[in-house]
SETI-614190 format. One record per residue (C-alpha): residue number from 0; residue in one letter; x, y, z. Coordinates in nm, 2 decimals. Layout:
BEGIN
> lumse  drendo  c1  c2  c3
> NUM  A  X  Y  Z;
...
//
This chain:
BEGIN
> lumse  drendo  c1  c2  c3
> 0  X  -4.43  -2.91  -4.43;
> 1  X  -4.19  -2.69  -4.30;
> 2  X  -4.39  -2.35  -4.34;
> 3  X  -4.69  -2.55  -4.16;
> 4  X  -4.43  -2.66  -3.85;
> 5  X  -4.36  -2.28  -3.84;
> 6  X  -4.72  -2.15  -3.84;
> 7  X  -4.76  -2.43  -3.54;
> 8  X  -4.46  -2.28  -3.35;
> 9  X  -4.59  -1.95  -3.42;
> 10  X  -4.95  -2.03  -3.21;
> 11  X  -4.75  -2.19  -2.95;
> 12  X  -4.53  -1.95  -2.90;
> 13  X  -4.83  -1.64  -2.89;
> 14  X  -4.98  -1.91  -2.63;
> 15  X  -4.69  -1.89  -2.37;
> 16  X  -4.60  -2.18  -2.43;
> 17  X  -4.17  -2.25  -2.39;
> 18  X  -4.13  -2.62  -2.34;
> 19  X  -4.31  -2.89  -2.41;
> 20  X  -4.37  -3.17  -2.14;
> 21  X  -4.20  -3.48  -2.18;
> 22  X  -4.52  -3.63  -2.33;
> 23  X  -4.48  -3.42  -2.63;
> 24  X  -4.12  -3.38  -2.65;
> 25  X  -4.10  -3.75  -2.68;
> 26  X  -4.45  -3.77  -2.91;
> 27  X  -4.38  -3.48  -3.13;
> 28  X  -4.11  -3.60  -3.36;
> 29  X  -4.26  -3.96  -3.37;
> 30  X  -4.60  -3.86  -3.47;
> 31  X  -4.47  -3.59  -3.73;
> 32  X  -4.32  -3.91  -3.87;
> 33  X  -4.60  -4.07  -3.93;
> 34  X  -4.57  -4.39  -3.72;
> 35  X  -4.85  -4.57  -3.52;
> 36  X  -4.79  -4.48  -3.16;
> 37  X  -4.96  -4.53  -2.86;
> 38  X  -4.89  -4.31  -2.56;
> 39  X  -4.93  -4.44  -2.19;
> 40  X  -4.94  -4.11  -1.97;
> 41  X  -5.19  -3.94  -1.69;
> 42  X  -5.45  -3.66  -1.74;
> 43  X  -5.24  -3.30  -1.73;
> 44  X  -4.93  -3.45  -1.95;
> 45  X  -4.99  -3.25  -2.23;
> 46  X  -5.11  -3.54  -2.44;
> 47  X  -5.39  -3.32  -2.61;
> 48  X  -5.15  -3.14  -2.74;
> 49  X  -4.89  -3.43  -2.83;
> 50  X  -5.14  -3.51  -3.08;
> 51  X  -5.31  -3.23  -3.21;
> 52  X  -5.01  -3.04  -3.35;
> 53  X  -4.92  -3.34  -3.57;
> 54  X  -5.23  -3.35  -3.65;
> 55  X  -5.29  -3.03  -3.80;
> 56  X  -4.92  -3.05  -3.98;
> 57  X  -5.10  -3.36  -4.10;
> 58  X  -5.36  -3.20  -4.25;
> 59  X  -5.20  -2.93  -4.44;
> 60  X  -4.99  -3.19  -4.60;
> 61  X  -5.33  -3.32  -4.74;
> 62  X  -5.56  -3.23  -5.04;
> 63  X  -5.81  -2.97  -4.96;
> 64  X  -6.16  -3.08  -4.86;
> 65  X  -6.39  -3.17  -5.14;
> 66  X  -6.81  -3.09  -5.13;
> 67  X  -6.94  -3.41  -4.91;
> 68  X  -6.57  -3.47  -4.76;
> 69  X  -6.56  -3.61  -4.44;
> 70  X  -6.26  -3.50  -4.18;
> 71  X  -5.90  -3.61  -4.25;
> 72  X  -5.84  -3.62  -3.83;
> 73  X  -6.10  -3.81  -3.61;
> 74  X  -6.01  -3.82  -3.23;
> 75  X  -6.24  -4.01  -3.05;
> 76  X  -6.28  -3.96  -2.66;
> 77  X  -6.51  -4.11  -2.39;
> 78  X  -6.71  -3.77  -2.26;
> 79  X  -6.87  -3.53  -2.38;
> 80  X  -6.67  -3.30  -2.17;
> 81  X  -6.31  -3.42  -2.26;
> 82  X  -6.43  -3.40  -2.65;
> 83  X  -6.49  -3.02  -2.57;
> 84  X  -6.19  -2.93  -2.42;
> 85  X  -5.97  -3.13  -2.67;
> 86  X  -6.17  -2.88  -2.95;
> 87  X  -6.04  -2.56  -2.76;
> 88  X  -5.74  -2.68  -2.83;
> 89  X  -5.79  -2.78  -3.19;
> 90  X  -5.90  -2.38  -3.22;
> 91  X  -5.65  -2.26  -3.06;
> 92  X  -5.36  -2.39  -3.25;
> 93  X  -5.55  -2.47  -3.61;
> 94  X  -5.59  -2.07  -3.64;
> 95  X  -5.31  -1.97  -3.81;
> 96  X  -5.40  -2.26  -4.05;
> 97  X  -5.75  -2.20  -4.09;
> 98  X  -5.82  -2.55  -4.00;
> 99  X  -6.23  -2.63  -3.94;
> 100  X  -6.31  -2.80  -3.62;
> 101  X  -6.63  -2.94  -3.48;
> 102  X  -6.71  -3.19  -3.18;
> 103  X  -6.98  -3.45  -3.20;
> 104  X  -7.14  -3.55  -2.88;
> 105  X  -7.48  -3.72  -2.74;
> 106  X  -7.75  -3.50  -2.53;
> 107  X  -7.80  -3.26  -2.73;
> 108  X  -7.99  -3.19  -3.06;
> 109  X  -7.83  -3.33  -3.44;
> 110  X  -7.91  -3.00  -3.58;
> 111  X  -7.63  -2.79  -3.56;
> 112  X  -7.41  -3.08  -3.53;
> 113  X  -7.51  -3.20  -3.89;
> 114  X  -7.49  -2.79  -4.04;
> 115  X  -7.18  -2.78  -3.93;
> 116  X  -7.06  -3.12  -4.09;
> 117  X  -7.22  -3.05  -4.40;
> 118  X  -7.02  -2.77  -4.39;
> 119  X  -6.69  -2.90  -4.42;
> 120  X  -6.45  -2.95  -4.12;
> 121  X  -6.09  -3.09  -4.15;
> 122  X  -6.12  -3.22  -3.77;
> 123  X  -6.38  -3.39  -3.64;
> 124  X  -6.35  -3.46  -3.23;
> 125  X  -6.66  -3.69  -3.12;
> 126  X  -6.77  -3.94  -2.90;
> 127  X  -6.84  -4.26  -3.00;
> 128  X  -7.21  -4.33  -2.99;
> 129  X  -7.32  -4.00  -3.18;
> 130  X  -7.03  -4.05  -3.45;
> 131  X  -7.15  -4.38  -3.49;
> 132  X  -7.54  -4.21  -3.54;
> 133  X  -7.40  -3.97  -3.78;
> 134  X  -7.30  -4.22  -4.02;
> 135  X  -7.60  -4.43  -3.99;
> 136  X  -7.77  -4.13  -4.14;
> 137  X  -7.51  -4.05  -4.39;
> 138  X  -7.45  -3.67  -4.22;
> 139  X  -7.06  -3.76  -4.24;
> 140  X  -6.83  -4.01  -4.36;
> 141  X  -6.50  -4.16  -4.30;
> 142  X  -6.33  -4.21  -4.65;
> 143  X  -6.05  -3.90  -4.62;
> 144  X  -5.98  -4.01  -4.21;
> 145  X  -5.57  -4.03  -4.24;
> 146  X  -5.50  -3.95  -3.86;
> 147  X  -5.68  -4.11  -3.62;
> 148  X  -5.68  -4.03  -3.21;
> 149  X  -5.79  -4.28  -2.95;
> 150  X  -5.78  -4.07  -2.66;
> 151  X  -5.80  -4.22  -2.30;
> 152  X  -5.86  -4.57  -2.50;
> 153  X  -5.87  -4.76  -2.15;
> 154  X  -6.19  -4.53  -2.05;
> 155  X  -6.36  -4.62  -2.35;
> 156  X  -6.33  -5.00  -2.28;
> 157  X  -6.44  -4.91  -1.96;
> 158  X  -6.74  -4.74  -2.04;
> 159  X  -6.84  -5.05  -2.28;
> 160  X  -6.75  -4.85  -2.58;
> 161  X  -6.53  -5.16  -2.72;
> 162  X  -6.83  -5.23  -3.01;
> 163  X  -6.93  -4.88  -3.12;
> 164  X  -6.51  -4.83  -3.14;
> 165  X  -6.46  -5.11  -3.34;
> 166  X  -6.72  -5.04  -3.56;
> 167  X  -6.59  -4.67  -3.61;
> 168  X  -6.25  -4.82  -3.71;
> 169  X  -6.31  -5.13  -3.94;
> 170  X  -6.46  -4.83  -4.13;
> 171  X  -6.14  -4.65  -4.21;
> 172  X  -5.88  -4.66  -4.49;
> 173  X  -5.60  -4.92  -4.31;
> 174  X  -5.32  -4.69  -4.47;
> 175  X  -5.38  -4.46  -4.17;
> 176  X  -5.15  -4.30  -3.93;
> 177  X  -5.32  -4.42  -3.57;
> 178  X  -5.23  -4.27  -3.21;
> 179  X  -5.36  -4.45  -2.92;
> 180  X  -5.35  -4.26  -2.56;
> 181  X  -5.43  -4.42  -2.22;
> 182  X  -5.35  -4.42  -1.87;
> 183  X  -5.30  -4.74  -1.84;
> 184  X  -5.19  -5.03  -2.01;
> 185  X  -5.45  -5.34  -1.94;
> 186  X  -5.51  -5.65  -2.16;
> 187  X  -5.78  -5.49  -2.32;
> 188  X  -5.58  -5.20  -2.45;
> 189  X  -5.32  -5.43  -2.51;
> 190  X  -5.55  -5.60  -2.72;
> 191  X  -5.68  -5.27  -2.86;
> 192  X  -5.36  -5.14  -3.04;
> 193  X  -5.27  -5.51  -3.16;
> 194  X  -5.54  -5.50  -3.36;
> 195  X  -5.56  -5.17  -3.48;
> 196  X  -5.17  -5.03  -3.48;
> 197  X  -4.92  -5.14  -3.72;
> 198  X  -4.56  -5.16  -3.60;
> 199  X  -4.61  -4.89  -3.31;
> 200  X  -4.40  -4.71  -3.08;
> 201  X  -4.47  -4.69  -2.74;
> 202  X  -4.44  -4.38  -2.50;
> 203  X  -4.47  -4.42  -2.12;
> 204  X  -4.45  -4.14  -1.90;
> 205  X  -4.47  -4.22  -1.56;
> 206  X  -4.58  -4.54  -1.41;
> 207  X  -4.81  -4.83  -1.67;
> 208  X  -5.00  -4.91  -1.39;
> 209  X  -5.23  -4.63  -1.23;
> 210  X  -5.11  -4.54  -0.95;
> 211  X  -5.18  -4.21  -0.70;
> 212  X  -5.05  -3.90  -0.85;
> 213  X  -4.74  -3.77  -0.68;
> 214  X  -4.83  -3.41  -0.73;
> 215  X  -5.15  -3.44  -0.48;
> 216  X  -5.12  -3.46  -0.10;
> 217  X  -5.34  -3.74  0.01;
> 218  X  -5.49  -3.83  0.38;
> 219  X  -5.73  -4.09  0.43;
> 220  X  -5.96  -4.08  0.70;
> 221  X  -6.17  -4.36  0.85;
> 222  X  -6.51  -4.25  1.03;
> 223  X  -6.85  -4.38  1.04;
> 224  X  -7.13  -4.33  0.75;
> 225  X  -7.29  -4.12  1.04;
> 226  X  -6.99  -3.88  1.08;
> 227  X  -6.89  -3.81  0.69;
> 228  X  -7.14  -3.53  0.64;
> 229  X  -7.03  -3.34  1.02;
> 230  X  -6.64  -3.41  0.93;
> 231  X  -6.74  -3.27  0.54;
> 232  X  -6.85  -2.97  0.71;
> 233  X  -6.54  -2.95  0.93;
> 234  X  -6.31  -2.95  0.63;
> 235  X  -6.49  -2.75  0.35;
> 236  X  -6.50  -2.45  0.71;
> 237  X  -6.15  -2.51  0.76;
> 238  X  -6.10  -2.50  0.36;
> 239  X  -6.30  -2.17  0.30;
> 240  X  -6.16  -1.94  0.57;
> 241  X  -5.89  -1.80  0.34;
> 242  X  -6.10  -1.73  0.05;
> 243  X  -6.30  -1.96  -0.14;
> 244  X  -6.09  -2.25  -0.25;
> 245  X  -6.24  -2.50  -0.54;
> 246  X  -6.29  -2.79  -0.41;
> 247  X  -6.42  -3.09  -0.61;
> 248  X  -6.60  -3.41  -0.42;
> 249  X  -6.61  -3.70  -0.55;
> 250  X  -6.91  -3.99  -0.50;
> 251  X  -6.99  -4.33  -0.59;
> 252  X  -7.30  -4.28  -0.74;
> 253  X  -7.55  -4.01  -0.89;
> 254  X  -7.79  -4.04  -0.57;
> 255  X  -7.53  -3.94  -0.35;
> 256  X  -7.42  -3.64  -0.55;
> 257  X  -7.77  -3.46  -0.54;
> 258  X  -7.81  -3.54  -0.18;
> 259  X  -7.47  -3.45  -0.09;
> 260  X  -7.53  -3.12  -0.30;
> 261  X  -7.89  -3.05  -0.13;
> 262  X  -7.73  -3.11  0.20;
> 263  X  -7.47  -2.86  0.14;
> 264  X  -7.67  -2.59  -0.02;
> 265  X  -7.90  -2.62  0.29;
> 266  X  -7.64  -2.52  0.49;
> 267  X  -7.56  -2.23  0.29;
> 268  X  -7.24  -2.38  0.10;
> 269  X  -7.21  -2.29  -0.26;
> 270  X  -7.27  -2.69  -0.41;
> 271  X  -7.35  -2.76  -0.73;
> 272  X  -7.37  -3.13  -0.88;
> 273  X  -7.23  -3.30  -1.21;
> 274  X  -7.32  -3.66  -1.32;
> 275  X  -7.40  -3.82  -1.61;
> 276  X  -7.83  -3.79  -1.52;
> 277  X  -7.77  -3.36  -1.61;
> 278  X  -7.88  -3.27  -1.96;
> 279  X  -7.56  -3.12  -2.16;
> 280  X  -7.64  -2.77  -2.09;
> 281  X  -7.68  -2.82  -1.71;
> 282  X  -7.35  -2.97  -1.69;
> 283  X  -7.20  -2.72  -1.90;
> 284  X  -7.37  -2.43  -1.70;
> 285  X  -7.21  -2.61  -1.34;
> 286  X  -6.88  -2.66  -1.54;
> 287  X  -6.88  -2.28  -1.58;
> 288  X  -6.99  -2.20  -1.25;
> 289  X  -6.69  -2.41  -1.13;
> 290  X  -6.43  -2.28  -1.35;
> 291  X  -6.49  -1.88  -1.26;
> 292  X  -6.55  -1.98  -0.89;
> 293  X  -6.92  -1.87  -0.84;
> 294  X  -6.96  -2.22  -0.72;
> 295  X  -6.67  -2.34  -0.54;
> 296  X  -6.82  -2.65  -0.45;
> 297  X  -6.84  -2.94  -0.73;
> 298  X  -6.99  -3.29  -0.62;
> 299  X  -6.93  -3.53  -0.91;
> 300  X  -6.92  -3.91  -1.01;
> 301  X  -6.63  -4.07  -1.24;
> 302  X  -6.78  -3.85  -1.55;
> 303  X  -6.51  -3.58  -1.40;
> 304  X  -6.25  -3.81  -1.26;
> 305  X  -6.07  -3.78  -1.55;
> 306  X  -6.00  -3.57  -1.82;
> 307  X  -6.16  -3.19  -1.71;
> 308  X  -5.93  -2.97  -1.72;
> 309  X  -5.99  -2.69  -1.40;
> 310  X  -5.74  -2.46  -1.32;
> 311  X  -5.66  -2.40  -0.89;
> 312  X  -5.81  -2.70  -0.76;
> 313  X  -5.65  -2.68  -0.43;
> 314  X  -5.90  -2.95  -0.24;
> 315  X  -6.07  -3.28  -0.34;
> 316  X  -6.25  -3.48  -0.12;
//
């Protein structure tokens, strides 16, 4: 256990990484304990990695993998996108360890999915609809689970993910170590980790209701439907004088966000949309385009208002 903790220290230091968040400085020891926990903290704590370093101390404290083994760590998240980013991290810091990784998501093709299963991975990150697919046709199974992650559990239950979650669950050994991560605490969740936890600590970081995040300057502005797009095209001018700025805008609905976008791009602004209507590879092609700045401009619904992780936002609308 100890040589493991050291190979983890070892990746974190190479990362540049001197001291951990309060999130992990308060999850770290209680999760290399092996207690229940649930964590109540925003997007950008460092939760990813308040679990994922216990995790993969967890897993070299394990038997090795077996021929038609199954992960021993199964973090479960609500996008596609956040189970993507979590994996970077899982590749990052499993290195040293040669820990296997794969992530398991809708909208795209089983193939290599299943390959890589059959393959063997220690860590399986996936969301809950295509896991629940993958056992239905026996590509993977849940019998050596020992750590399991409910990441942003209160997005889940939004998303109506309640059923395929509980399925996933009843299906593993009870004598498993269980982390449960939200943003906020509701009845539901509540509900959620009673059922599923067993003699838990709880975390909070910050406020347990969601509230407006301290580290963003907010100004709300009231106008007519008729002046939003000419006072849009006020700011993002006033936003890309200096340089081009990421800035991410956020709408109600899918509709909006293409014609917001065509509008935009008709003007000459480089706008490109994200929403849950864009195959996988289109939304990973505009996530790129975002991230290296050759399109500034995102418009997206609530499939990015959580959990994407973008460096140098400096404006959201």
């Amino acid at each position: 256990m100890i040589t493991t903790i050291c190979y983890v220290l070892d990746e974190v230091n190479q990362l540049g990484f001197k001291t951990p968040t309060p999130i992990q400085a308060q999850g770290w020891p209680m999760a290399l304990s092996g207690r229940d926990l649930v964590g109540i903290a925003e997007t950008g704590s460092g939760k990813t990695m308040a679990y994922v370093l216990p995790g993969i101390v967890h897993i070299n404290a394990q038997a090795l993998l077996e021929p038609g083994d199954g992960p021993i760590v199964l973090i479960l998240a609500p996008t596609r996108e956040l189970a993507l980013q979590i994996q970077e991290e899982c590749k990052k810091f499993g290195k040293s360890s040669r820990i296997r990784s794969t992530c398991i998501y809708g909208g795209v093709p089983k193939g290599p999915q299943i390959r890589e299963l059959a393959s063997g991975v220690e860590i399986v990150i996936a969301t809950p609809g295509r896991l629940i697919d993958m056992l239905k046709i026996g590509k993977t199974n849940l019998r050596r689970v020992t750590y399991l992650v409910l990441d942003e559990a209160d997005r889940m239950l939004d998303m109506g993910f309640e059923p395929q979650l509980r399925q996933i669950v009843d299906q593993i050994r009870p004598d498993r170590q269980t982390l449960m991560w939200s943003a906020t605490w509701p009845k539901e969740v509540q509900q959620l980790g009673r059922d599923y936890l067993h003699d838990y600590i709880q975390v909070n970081i910050g406020s347990l209701n969601l509230s407006a995040s301290h580290n963003v300057k907010q100004i709300i502005e009231i106008c007519t439907e008729d002046e939003k797009r000419t006072k849009l095209i006020d700011h993002l001018t006033n936003i890309m004088k200096d340089g081009e700025n990421k800035t991410l805008i956020f709408t109600q609905t899918k509709k909006t966000a293409d014609e917001i976008t065509r509008f935009l791009r008709k003007d000459g602004w480089p706008a490109l949309a994200i929403h849950g209507d864009k195959s996988q590879s289109e939304r990973d092609w505009v996530m790129r385009e975002f991230r290296t700045g050759s399109s500034p401009i995102m418009i997206a619904t609530d499939i990015a208002a959580r959990g994407l992780d973008v460096k140098d936002i400096k404006f959201g609308k």
